[in-house]
N, C-alpha and C positions, 0 to 999 in steps of 0.2 A: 944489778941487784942492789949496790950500793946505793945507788940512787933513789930507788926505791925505797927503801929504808928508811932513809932521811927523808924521803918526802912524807912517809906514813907518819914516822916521829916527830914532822911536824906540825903536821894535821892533828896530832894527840897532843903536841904542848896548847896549840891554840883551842883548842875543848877542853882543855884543863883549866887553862887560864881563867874561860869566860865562866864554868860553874864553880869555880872556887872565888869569883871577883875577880883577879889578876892582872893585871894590867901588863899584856904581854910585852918584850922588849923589843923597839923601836929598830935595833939595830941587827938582832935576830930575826926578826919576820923581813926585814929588807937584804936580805943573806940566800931567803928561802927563794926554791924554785915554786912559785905561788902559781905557775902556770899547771903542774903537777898537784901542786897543794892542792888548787881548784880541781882539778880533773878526780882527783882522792875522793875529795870529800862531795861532790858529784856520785861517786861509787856509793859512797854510805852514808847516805843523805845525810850529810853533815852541814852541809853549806849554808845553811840561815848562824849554826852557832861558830861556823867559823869566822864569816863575812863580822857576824859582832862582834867578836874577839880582835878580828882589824881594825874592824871602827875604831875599839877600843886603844887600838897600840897609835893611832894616825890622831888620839885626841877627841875623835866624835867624826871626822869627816874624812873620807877614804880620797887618797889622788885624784884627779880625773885621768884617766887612763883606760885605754878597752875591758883589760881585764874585770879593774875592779867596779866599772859600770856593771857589766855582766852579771855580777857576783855580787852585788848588790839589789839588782832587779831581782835574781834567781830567790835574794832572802826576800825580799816584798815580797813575791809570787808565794813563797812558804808561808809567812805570815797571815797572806789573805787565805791561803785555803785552810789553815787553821782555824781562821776566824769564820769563815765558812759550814766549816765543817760541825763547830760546836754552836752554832743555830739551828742548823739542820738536826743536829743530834735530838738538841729542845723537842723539836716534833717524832722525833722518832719514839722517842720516850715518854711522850707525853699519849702518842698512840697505843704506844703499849700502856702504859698507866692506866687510860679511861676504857682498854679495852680487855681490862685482869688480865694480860698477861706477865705471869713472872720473868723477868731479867738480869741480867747482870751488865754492865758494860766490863769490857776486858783493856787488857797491855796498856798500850801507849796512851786510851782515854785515862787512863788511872797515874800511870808514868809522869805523861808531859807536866801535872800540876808541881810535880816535885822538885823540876828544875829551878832557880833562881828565878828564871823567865821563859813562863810555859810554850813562848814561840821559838825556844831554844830547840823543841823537840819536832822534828818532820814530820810529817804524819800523811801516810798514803791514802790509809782509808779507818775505818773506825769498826771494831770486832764487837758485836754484844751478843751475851747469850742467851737463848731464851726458848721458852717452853715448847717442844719440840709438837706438842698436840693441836698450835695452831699455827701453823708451818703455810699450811695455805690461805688463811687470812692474812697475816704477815707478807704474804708472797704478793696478793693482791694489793694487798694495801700501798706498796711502794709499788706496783704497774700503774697503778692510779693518778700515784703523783708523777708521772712520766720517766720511773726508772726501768731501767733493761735488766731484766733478769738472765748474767753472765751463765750461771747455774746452777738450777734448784732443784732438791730431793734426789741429789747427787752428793754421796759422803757427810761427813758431821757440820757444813757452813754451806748457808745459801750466799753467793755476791749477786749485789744488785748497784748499776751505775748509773749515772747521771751526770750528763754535762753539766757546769767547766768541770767539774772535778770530786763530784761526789762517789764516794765508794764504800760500799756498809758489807762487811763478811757477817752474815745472821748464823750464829753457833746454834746448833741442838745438840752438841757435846761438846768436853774441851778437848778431848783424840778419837781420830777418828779408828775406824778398823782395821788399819793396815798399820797403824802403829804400836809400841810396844805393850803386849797383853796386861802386864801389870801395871802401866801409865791407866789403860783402860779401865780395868776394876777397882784400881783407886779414884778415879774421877767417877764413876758410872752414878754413882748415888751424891752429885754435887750438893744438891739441897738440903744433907746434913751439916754440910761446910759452912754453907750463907747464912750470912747475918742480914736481917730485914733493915733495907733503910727508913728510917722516920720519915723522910719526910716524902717519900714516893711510896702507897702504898703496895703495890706489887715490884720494886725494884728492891734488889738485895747488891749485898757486895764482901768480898773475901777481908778477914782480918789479915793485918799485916804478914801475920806471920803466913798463912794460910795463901796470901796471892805472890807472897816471894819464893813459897815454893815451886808454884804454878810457874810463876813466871820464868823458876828453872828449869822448870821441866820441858814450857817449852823454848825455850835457846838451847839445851841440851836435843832437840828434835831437830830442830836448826842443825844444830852444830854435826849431827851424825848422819845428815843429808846431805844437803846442796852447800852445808857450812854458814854461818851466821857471821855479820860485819861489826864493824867498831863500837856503831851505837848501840849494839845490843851490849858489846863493854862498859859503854859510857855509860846505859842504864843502870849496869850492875851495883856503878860507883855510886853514883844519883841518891839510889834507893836503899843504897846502905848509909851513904853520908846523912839521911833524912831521918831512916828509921832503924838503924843498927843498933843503936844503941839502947833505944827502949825495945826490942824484939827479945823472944822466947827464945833464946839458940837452941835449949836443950831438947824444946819442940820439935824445932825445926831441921835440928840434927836425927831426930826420929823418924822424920817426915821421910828426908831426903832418903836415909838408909833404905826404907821402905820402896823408895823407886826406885833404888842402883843408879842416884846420882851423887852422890856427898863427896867423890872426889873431883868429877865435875866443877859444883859447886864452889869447893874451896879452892880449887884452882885457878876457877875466872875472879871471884872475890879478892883473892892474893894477888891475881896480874893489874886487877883494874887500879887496886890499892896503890900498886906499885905506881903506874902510868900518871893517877887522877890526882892523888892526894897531896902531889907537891909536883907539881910543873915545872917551877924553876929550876928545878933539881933533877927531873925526869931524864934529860938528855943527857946526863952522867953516870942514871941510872945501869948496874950489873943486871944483867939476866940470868935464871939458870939454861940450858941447852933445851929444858922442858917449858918453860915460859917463853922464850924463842918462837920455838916452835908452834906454840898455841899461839900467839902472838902474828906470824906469821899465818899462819888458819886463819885467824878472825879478820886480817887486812886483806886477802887474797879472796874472801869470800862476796866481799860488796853487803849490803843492806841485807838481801832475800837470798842469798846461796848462788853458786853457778852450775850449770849444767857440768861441768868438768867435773867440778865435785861432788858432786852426787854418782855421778856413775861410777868415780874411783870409789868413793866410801861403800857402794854398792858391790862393785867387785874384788874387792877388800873382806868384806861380809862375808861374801862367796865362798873363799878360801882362808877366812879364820886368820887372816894375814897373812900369809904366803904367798910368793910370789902368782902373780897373776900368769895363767897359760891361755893361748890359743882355744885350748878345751873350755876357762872360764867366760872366755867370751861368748864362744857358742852358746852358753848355755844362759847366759845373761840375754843375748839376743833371742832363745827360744821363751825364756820368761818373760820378756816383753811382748813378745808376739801371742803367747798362751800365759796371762797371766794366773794368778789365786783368781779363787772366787771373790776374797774381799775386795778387787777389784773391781770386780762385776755388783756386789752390796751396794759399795759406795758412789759407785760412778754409773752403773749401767743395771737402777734396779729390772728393767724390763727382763732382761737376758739373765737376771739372779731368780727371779722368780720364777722363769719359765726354762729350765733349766739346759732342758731337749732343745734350745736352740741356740745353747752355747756356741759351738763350731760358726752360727752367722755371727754372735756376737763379739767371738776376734779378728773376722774379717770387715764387721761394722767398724769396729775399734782404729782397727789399721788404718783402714781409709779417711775416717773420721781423723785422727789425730793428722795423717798426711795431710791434709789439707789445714785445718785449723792450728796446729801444731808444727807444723813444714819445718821452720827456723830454730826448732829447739831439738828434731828430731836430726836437722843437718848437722847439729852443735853435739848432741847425741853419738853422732855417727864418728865425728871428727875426734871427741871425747876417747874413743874404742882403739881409734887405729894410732892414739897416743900411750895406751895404755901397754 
């Protein structure tokens, strides 16, 4: 565990260093176990800003040595699909533009410009959100240009993929129906929130204060699932290092109360603070036993959440935090196998609409996920008899 540790804290000195400028120290990062560091920031797609934070301590040019070949190519590859990715965007948008539909691009398109250097930020796939009443023109339109439609008119986000590396989630809401009711009714009516952009006339986009609450709400969705990773930290610091200081707090402290996030909130704000704001200092840095903790959550979680944690945070739920029995399981594995309806809403309109063939549609389900799903439902299973 010890090791661990130290390898997380110091994949967080080297992302501190490179968005605060830093010039990390020479004799520090040659101390580090960089074979871990790498494997780390692998977990939470850190690797393009950690690889420049080495550059950075090595003078501009890394050793020649396996690793940091490696770790170098890995940043190229993030870079080009960055650069990738915001071409393709061009057309994405410019489709919706000439075809009135409203949009918003979301997260990390809005995030990565904030960093020092926008190839700082990884980026898997690109989230916009857009007018849910032309859902199958939109759907069309990228089968057109030879994407795979992963799945659509299935929950609040259609994905559609394309080789080398294109990945677009198309929103029709920012939560979907299996998430928290009140996240819901406060987002449902987004278009009072949007502000029209000038210069695209059907695109719109969240006022500062407006998309950082968003932005909480969802890492706090993260965070009460499958658990959310570092960068979702390092966001945190980003976007308050950029726009804190000219932001609404007293707004924004209204906002957040309204969701049942504001401790949340101030929590990750205060850790990231702690971790970002002075790097050289961070590794001396005091914790309390609750910043630990979370701290530990956020490194343990990777980029997207783990199966582990999600089914502990789900059987957790269960019993209101009390110890987990034998009886919660059962009953966790009965609700996966018989779930809500808003699982059948979101994923399986066929079998929501047509109700009287429910009973086919959790045995569709099962089979369906067996097969497609095998390797998460084995992580699933292994998840249970850890619990």
């Amino acid at each position: 565990m010890s090791d661990y540790r130290t390898v997380t804290q110091n994949l967080l000195y080297l992302s501190g260093c490179a968005v605060n400028g830093i010039v990390p120290e020479l004799e520090l990062v040659e101390s580090m176990n960089l074979e871990g560091v790498h494997s780390m920031s692998s977990f939470h797609s850190l690797t393009a800003i950690s690889c420049m934070a080495l550059e950075c301590a090595y003078g501009g040019k890394l050793p020649e040595t396996e690793l940091f070949k490696k770790w170098a190519e890995e940043k190229d590859i993030a870079i080009y699909k960055n650069l990738l990715f915001d071409v393709e965007r061009e057309q994405v948008l410019s489709f919706l533009n000439e075809s009135g539909i409203r949009y918003m691009p979301l997260k990390g398109i809005i995030l990565k410009d904030l960093y020092p250097n926008p190839e700082m930020r990884q980026m898997a796939d690109n989230d916009i959100l857009f007018d849910s009443a032309h859902r199958r023109e939109v759907h069309d339109w990228f089968l057109s240009r030879g994407y795979r439609a992963e799945s659509y008119n299935q929950g609040n986000h259609d994905a559609y993929h394309k080789k080398p590396v294109y990945n677009f989630e198309m929103h029709t809401s920012l939560f979907g129906s299996q998430q928290d009711p009140v996240w819901q009714k406060y987002y449902e009516d987004i278009r009072s929130r949007a502000i029209p952009d000038g210069d695209n006339s059907f695109g719109y986009y969240l006022s500062d204060e407006d998309f950082y609450v968003y932005f909480t709400a969802h890492s706090c969705k993260h965070h009460r699932a499958g658990g959310t990773g570092l960068r979702s930290l390092l966001d945190c610091y980003v976007y308050n290092k950029a726009k804190g200081d000219s932001m609404d707090w007293d707004y924004i402290s209204g906002e957040l109360r309204k969701l049942g996030i504001s401790d949340f909130e101030e929590e990750t704000r205060t850790l990231s603070q702690k971790i970002f704001s002075d790097p050289e200092r961070f590794l001396e840095t005091a914790f309390t036993d609750g910043e630990s903790q979370m701290l530990f959550g956020f490194s343990s979680s990777g980029t997207y959440g783990t199966v582990h944690n999600n089914v502990q945070s789900k059987l957790q739920t269960m019993e209101s935090g009390r110890e987990v029995t034998l009886r919660t399981k059962i009953k966790y594995v009965w609700h996966r196998i018989f779930p809500d309806l808003s699982v059948f809403k979101d994923n399986y309109p066929f079998f929501y609409r047509h109700k009287f063939l429910l009973p086919v549609g959790c045995v569709y389900r099962l089979i369906y996920k067996g097969i497609t799903n095998r390797h998460k439902l084995i992580a699933e299973a292994k998840s249970l008899g850890k619990n």
